[in-house]
C-alpha positions in Angstrom: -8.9 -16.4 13.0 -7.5 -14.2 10.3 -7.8 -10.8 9.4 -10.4 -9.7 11.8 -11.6 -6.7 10.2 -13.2 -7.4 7.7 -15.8 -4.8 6.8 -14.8 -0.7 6.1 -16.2 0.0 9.5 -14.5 -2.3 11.8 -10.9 -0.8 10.3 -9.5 1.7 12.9 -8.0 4.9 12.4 -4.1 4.6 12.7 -1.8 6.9 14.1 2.5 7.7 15.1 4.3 10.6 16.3 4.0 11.9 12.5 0.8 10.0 10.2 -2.5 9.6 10.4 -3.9 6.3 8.5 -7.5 6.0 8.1 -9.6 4.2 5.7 -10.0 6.1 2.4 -13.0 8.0 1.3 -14.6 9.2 -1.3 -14.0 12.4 -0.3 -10.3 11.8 -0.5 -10.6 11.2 -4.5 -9.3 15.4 -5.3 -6.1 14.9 -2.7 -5.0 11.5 -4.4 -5.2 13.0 -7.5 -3.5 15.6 -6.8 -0.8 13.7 -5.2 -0.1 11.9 -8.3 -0.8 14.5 -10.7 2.0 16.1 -9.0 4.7 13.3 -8.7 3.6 12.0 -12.3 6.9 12.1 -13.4 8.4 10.4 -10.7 5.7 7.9 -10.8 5.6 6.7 -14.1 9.0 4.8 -13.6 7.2 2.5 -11.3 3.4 2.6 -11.5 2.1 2.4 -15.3 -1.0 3.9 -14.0 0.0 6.8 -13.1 0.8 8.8 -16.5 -3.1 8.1 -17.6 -4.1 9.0 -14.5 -7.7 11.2 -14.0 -9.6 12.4 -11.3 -13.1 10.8 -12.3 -10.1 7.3 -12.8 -8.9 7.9 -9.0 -12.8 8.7 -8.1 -13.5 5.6 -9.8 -11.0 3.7 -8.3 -11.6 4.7 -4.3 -15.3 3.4 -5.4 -14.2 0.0 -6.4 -11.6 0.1 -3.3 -14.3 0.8 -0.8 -16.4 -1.9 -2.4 -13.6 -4.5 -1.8 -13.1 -2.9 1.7 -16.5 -3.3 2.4 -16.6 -7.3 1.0 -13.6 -7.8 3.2 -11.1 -8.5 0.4 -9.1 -5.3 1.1 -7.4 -2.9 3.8 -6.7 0.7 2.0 -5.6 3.7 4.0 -5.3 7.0 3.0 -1.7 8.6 4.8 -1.7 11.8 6.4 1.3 13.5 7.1 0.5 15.7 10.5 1.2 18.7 9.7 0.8 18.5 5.8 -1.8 16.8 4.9 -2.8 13.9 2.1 0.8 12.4 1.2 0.1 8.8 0.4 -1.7 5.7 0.4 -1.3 2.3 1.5 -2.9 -1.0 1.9 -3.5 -4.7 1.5 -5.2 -6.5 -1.3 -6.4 -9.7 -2.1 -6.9 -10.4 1.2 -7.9 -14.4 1.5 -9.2 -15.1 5.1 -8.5 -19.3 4.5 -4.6 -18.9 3.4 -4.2 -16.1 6.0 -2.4 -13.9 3.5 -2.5 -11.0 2.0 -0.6 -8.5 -1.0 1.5 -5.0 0.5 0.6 -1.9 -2.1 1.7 2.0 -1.2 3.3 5.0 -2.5 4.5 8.1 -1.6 3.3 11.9 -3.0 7.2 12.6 -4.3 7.9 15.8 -1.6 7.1 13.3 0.9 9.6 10.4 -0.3 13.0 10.2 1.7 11.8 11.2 5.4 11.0 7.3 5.9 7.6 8.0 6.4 6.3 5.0 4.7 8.2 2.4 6.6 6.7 4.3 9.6 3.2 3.6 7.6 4.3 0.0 6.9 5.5 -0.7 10.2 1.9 0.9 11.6 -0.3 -1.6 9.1 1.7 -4.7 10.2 1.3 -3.9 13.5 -2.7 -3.5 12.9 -2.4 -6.9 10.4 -0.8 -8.9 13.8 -2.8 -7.8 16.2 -5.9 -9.2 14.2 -4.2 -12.2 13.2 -2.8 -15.3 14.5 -0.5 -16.0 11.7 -0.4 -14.2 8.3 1.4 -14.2 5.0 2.0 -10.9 3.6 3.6 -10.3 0.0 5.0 -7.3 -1.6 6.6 -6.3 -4.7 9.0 -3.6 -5.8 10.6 -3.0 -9.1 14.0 -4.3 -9.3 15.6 -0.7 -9.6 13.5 0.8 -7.4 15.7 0.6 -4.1 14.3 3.2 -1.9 11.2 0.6 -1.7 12.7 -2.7 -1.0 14.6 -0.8 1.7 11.4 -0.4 3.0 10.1 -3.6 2.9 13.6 -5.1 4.5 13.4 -1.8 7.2 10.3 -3.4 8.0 10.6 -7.1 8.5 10.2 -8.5 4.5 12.4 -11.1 3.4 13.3 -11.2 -0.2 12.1 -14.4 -2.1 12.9 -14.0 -5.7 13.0 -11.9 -8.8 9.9 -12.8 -11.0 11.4 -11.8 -14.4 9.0 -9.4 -17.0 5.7 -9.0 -14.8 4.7 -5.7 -15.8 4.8 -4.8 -19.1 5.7 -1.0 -18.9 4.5 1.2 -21.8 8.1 3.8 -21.6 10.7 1.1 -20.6 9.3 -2.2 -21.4 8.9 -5.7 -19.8 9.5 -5.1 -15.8 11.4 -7.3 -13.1 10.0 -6.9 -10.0 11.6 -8.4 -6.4 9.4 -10.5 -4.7 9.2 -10.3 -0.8 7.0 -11.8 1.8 6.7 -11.7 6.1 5.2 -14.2 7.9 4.0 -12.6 11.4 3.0 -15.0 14.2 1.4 -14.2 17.0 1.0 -16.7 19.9 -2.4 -15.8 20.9 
């Protein structure tokens, strides 16, 4: 068996001494935007969605997520800081139940960034991934300058595999190198 959960509604709610994961809504769609119409700036030198960014776009896009969730192809969690509120979201993508692997995606609303709670997220979802999995091939991504995310990959167990040279073409500083990384969990169920 793979990735057991494999509808919306199997997906638990997630939680550490500080978060809250659970599986985004449609009702989360005003907080996300916020989140990023607030670190805009600091998101544009990584994610070349976020500059165009809209709140019918993010309602748009938690639709099409919670489509995929539902089809099984995808894992998204909406992050809640305790005692804050909305701060980030986090999941896995194309999720293919034969290879037993899956793609790492997250950010971070900026005032949130530097507290390491998204390696505590990370470390929570890989937890969840294992526990439904008997072996599994996670991959993630991070722009080759930004640092403070492959710390968080390494923090949490990713190995880096190579640098795959101008995959994002970004519309303010051009063609993008990103860091490839990848875990392998096993379990010995």
């Amino acid at each position: 068996m793979a990735l057991s959960y494999t509808s919306i509604n199997d997906l638990p709610e997630l939680r550490t001494p500080r978060l809250i994961l659970r599986p985004i809504q449609q009702d989360d769609a005003p907080a996300v935007y916020d989140a990023i119409d607030r670190s805009r700036d600091n998101f544009s030198r990584w994610f070349i969605w976020s500059r165009e960014s809209t709140l019918t776009g993010v309602q748009q896009n938690i639709r099409e997520t919670i489509s995929s969730m539902i089809a099984g192809t995808e894992w998204h969690y909406a992050i809640f800081e305790k005692e804050a509120g909305f701060c980030g979201r986090i999941g896995l993508s194309q999720i293919n139940q034969e290879a037993r692997s899956a793609e790492l995606g997250y950010w971070l609303a900026e005032e949130f960034q530097g507290r390491g709670l998204m390696t505590e997220a990370v470390r929570t979802l890989l937890m969840l991934a294992l526990s439904s999995a008997v072996s599994l091939r996670i991959d993630a991504y991070a722009d080759t300058e930004n640092v403070v995310s492959q710390r968080v990959l390494t923090k949490c167990g990713f190995r880096e595999i190579d640098v795959i040279k101008h995959i994002v073409r970004h519309p303010e500083h051009g063609w993008r190198d990103h860091k490839h990384y990848a875990i392998l969990t096993q379990n010995d169920r």
